[in-house]
PLY file of the C-alpha trace (Angstrom):
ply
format ascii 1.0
element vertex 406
property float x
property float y
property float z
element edge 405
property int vertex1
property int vertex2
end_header
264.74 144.42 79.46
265.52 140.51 79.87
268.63 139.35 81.43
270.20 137.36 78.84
272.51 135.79 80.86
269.92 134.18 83.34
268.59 131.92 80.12
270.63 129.01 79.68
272.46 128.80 76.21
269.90 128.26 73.42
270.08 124.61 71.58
270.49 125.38 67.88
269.84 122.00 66.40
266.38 122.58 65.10
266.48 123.57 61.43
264.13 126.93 60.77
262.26 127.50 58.14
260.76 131.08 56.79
258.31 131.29 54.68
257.37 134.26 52.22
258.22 137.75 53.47
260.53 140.31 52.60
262.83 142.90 55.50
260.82 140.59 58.47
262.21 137.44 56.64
265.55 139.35 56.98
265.34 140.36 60.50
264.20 136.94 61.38
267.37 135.36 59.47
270.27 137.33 60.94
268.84 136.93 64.12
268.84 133.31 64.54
271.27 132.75 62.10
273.94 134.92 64.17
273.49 132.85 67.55
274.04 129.43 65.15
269.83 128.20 64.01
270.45 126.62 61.05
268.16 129.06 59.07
266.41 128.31 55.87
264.42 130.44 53.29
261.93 129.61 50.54
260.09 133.48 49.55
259.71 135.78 46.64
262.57 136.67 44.69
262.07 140.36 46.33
262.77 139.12 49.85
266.33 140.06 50.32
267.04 137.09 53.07
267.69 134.88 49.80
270.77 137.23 50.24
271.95 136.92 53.82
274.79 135.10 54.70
272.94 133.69 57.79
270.61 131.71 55.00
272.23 128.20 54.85
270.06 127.54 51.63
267.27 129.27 49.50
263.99 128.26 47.31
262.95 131.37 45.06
259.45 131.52 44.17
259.31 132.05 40.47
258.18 134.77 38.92
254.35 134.07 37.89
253.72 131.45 40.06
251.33 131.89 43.13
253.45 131.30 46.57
250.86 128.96 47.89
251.17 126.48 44.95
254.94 126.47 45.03
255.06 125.75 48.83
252.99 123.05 48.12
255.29 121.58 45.25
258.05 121.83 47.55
256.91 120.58 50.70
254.07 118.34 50.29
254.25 117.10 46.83
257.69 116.20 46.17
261.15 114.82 48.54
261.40 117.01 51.44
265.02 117.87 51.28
267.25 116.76 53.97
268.09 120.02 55.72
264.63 120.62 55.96
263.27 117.39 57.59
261.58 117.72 60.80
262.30 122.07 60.81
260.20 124.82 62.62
258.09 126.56 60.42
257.55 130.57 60.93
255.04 132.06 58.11
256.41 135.59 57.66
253.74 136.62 55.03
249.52 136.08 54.56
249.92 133.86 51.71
252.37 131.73 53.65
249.58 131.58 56.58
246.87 130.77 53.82
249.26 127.55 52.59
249.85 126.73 56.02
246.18 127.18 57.56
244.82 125.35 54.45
247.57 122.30 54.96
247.60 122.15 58.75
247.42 118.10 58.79
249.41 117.35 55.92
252.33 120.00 57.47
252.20 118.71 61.14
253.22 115.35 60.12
256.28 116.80 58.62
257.08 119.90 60.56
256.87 121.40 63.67
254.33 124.61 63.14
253.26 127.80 65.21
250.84 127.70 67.94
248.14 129.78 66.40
244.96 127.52 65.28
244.30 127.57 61.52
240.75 128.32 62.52
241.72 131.85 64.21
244.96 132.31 61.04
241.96 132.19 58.32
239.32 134.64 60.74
242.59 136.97 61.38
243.14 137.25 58.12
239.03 138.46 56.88
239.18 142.20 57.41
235.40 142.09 58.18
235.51 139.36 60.64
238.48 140.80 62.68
236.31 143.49 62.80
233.45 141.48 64.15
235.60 139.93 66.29
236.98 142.80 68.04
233.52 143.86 68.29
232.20 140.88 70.39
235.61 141.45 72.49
234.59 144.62 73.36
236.88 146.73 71.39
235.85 149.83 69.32
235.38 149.53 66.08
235.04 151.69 62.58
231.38 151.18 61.25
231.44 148.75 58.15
228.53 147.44 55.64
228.79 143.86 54.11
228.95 144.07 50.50
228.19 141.24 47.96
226.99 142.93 45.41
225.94 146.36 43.73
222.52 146.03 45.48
224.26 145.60 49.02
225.56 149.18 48.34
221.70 150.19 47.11
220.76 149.32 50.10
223.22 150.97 52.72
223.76 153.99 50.40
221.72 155.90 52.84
223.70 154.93 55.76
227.19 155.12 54.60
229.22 158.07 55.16
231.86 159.57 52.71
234.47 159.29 52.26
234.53 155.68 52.48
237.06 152.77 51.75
236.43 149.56 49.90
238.49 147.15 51.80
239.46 144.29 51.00
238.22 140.97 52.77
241.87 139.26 52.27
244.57 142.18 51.75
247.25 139.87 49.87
244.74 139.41 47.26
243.44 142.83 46.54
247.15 144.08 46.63
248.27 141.73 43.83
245.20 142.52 41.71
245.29 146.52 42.02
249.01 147.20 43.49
247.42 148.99 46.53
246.15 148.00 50.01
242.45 149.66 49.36
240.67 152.37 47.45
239.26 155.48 48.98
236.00 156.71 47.45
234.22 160.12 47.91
230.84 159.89 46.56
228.16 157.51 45.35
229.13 157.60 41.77
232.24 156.61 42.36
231.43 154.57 44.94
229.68 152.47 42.20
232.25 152.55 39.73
234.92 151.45 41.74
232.75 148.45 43.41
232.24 146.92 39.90
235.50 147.37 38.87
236.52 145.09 42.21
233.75 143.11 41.80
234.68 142.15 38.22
238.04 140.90 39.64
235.93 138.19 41.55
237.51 140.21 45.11
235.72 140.32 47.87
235.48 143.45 50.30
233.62 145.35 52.96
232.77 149.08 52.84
234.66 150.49 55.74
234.11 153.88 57.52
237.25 156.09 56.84
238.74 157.10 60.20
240.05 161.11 59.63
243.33 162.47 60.80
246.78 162.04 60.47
249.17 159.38 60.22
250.49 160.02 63.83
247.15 158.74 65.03
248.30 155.16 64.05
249.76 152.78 66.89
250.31 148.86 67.17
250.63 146.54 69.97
252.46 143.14 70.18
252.22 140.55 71.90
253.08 136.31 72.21
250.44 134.52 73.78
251.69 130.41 75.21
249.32 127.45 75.25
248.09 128.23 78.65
247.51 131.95 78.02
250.73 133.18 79.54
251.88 136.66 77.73
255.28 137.02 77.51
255.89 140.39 76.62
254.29 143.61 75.91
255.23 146.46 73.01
253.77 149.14 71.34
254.69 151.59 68.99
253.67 154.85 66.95
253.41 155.32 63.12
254.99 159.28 62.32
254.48 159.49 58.66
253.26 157.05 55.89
253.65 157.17 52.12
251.69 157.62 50.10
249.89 159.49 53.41
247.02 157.34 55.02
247.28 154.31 52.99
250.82 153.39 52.41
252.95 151.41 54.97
254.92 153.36 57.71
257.71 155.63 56.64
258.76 156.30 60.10
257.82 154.35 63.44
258.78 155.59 66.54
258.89 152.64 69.66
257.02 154.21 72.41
255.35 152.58 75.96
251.22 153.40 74.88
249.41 152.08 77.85
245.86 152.93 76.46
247.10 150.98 73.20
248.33 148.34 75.60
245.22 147.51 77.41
243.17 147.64 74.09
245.41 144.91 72.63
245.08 142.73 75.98
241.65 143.32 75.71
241.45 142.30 72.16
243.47 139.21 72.34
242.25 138.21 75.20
238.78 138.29 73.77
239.30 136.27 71.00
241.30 133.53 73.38
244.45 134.66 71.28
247.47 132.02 71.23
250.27 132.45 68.90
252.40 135.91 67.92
249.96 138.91 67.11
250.22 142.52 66.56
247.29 144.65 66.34
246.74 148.11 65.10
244.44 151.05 66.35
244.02 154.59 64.63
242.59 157.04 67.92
239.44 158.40 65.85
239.85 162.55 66.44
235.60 162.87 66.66
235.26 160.69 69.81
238.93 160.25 71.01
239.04 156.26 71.40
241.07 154.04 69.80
239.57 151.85 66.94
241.16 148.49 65.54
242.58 148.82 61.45
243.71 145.10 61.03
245.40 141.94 63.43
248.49 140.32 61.51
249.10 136.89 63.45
252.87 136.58 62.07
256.09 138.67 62.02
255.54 142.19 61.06
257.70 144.25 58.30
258.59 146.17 61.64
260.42 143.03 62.72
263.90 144.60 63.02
262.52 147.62 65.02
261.33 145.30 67.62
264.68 143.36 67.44
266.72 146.36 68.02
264.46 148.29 70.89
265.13 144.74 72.74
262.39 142.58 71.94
264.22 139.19 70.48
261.01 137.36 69.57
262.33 134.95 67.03
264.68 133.65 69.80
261.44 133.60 72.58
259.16 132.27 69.57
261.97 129.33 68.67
262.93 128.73 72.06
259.00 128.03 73.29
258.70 125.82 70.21
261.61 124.18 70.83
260.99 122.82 74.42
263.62 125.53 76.24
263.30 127.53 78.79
261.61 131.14 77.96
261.30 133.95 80.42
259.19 137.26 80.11
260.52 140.39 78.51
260.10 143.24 80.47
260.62 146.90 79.11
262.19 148.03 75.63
264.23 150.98 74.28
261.53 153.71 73.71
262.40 156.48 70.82
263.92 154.05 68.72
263.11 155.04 64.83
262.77 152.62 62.51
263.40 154.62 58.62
262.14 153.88 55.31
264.41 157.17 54.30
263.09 156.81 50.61
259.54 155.81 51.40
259.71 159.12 53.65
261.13 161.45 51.68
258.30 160.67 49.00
256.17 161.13 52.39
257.99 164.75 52.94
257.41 166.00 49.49
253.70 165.21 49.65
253.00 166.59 53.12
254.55 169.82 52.17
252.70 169.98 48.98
249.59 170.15 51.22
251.18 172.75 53.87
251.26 169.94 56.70
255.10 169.83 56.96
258.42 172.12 56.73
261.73 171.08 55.70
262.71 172.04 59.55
260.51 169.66 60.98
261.23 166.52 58.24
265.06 166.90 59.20
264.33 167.08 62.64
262.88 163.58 62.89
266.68 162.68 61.71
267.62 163.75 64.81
266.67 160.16 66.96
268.45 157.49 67.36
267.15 154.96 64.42
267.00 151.16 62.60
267.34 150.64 59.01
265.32 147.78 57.27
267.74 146.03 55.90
271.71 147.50 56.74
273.87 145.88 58.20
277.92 146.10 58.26
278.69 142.84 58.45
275.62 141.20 56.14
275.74 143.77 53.06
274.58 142.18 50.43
270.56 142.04 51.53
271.26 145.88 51.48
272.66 145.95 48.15
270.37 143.84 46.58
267.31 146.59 48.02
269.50 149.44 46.98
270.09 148.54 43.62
266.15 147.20 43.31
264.61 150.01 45.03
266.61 153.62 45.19
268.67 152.64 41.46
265.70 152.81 39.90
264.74 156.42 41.40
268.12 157.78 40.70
267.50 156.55 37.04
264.21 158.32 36.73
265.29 161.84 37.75
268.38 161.54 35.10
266.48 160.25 32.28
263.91 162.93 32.83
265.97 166.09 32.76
265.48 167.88 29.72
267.93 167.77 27.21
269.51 170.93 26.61
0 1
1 2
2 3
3 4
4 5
5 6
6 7
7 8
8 9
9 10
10 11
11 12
12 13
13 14
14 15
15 16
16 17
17 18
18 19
19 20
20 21
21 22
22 23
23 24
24 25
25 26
26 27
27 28
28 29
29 30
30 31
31 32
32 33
33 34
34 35
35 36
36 37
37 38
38 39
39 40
40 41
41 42
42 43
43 44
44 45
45 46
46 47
47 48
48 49
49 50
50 51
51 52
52 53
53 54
54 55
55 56
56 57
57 58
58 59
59 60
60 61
61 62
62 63
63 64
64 65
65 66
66 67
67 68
68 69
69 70
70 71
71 72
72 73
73 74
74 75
75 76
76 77
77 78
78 79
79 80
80 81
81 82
82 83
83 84
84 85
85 86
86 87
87 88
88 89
89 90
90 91
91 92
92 93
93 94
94 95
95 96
96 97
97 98
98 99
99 100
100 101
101 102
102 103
103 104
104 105
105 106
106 107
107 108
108 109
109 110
110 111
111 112
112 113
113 114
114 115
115 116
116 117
117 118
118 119
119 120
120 121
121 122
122 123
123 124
124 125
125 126
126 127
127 128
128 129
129 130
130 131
131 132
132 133
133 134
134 135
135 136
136 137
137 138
138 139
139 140
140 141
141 142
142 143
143 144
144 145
145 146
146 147
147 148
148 149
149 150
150 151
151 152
152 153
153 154
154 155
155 156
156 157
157 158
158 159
159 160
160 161
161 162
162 163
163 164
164 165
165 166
166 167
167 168
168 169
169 170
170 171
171 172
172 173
173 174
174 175
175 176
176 177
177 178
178 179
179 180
180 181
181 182
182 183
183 184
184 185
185 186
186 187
187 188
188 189
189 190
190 191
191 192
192 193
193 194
194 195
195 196
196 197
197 198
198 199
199 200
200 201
201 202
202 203
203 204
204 205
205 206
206 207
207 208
208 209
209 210
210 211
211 212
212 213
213 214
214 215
215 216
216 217
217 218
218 219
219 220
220 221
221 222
222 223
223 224
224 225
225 226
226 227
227 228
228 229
229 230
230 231
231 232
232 233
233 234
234 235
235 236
236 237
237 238
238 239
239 240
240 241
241 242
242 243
243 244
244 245
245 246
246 247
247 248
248 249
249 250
250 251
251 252
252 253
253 254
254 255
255 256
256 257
257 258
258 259
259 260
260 261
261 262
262 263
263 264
264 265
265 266
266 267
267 268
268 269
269 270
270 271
271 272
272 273
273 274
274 275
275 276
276 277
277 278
278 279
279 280
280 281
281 282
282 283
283 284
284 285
285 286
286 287
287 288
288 289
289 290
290 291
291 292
292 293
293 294
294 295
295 296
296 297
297 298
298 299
299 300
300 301
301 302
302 303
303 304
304 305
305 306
306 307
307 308
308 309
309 310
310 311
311 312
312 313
313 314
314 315
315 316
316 317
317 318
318 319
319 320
320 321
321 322
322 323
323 324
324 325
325 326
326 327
327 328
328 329
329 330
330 331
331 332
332 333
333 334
334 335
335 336
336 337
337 338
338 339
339 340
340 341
341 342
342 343
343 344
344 345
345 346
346 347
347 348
348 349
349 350
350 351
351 352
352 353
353 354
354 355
355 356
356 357
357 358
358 359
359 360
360 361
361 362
362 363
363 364
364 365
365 366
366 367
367 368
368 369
369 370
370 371
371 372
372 373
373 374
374 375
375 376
376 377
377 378
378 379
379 380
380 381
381 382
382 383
383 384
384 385
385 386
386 387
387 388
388 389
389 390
390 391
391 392
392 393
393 394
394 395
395 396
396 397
397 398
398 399
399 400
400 401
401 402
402 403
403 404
404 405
């Protein structure tokens, strides 16, 4: 890992601003906020760094109102207020990159932004043209079929192979429409069924081959990529379990030093002249053995805190580059760190045992490691409590109310 001590002191007197996220929000909070960044916050009312005490001041989306149109109320269209003037923006969320991409000239005249072109932002954040991306980089890629409409799938239903998954072309949007990340389809008939439905929505999505195998198949790679093409560290990490099992987010992540996922990340980023923080994601495809790209997310990852705590500070590397201080490389990070959803994977337990893939014995072992929480913290509680009481409450309600009365 770094030395710390060979950096000189970091300058706090840019103001930072975060915008939309939830726990990598969080992360990003207490960890500038501890070292003195005066740290500011406009999100969702579900992102718990509203909470922090290392927030100097919060803007809460309101409920109904699209995040994109109220960071445009507040920062374009109205007084910027005074804390604010002249702050480093991070965009911890897609819709926050959509607003920003979209408002690039406007913003730069007010703000200091991140490196990554709004050109490459929009492209990263198009399933289907990542995935044609990667391609023309030289990376391996799930097969896909460009859909439009129901005679696109008419005329590839002899080519595609089930099960398949309608993806979406911009995830943020399909999520807040159906309340999942895709849908997985077995046949033709449902195939169709399921396309109209989406296609009624007015959402647009690819048909995407569905990669087999477990969970533990999944690993990431992150990087931060300067001006002049200098990489400044290098990380990677495992997925263990998921919930709901192949299409929820990661229960349990495991930090672990993947060269083979290493030098497919270089080789993806490098292909696509990459600037800017990235993290990439492969699933290792059991038929052939090599690892094929799932998504890019150019921005802070809900995983934030796992990279914080293996070693990897990059809010303070990110703020100091943008900042005009000095920035050296990171090399090396704790490896077997766990990072815990223990809710998210207990629902992840309970459904891997149903199908025979998992004992009691082996859950509680995975206990065992060294591990991060999301969002604990002794000395800033009440992010925690706000989760606990919006999250696990709710759970603990549902099992009482549904005993049987006797």
């Amino acid at each position: 890992m770094r030395n710390v001590s060979a950096l000189p002191a970091l300058r706090t007197n840019k103001p930072l601003l975060l915008l939309g996220g939830r726990e990598n929000t969080l992360s990003v909070t207490r960890s500038l906020g501890k070292k003195g960044v005066p740290v500011y916050v406009m999100a969702p009312k579900n992102c718990a760094a509203h909470y922090s005490r290392y927030c100097r001041k919060s803007w809460v989306v309101p409920e109904g109102t699209i995040e994109e149109d109220f960071y445009q109320q507040q920062l374009l269209e109205s007084h910027i207020p005074t804390e604010l003037s002249n702050a480093l923006v991070f965009t911890c969320s897609d819709r926050a990159i959509t607003f920003v991409a979209h408002f690039q000239n406007e913003l730069k005249n007010r703000f200091e932004l991140e490196i990554t072109p709004p050109e490459l932002h929009n492209s990263l954040l198009d399933k289907q043209t990542t995935l044609a991306m990667a391609k023309e980089a030289g990376c391996d890629i799930p097969a896909y079929w460009h859909i439009e409409t129901i005679s696109d799938i008419e005329r590839h239903i002899t080519s595609i192979t089930f099960p398949v998954l309608i993806k979406p072309i911009h995830s943020h949007k399909f999520e807040s429409e159906f309340r999942v990340k895709l849908l997985l389809v077995n046949g033709p008939k449902e195939l169709f069924r399921q396309a109209e439905r989406v296609l009624s929505a007015g959402i647009a999505f690819m048909l995407c081959e569905h990669i087999p195998g477990p969970d533990s198949l999944l690993s990431s790679y992150y990087t931060y990529i300067d001006d002049d093409s200098k990489e400044y560290f290098a990380f990677t990490k495992r997925i263990i379990r998921r919930s709901p099992k192949n299409f929820g987010r990661g229960s349990l992540h495991a930090t672990q030093w993947l060269p083979e996922t290493a030098e497919a990340g270089q080789r993806f980023f490098r292909g696509i002249n990459f600037k800017g923080l990235g993290n990439v994601e492969f699933k290792r495809d059991p038929r052939d053995g090599k690892l094929k790209i799932i998504e890019c997310n150019a921005r802070f990852t809900a995983a934030q805190e796992h990279v914080l705590q293996s070693g990897v500070d990059i809010a303070e590397l990110i703020y100091r580059h943008r900042t005009g201080q000095e920035c050296q490389e990171i090399e090396g990070y704790r490896e077997h760190l766990y990072y815990w959803y223990w809710d998210d994977d207990f629902d992840a337990y309970r459904d891997l045992r149903k199908s025979g893939e998992i004992t009691f014995f082996e859950w509680f072992r995975s206990w065992q490691h060294p591990k991060v929480f999301p969002y604990w913290s002794w000395i800033d509680l009440p992010p925690f409590l706000f989760m606990f009481k919006k999250n696990v409450m709710p759970r603990f309600s549902k099992i009482f109310t549904s005993r049987p009365a006797r």
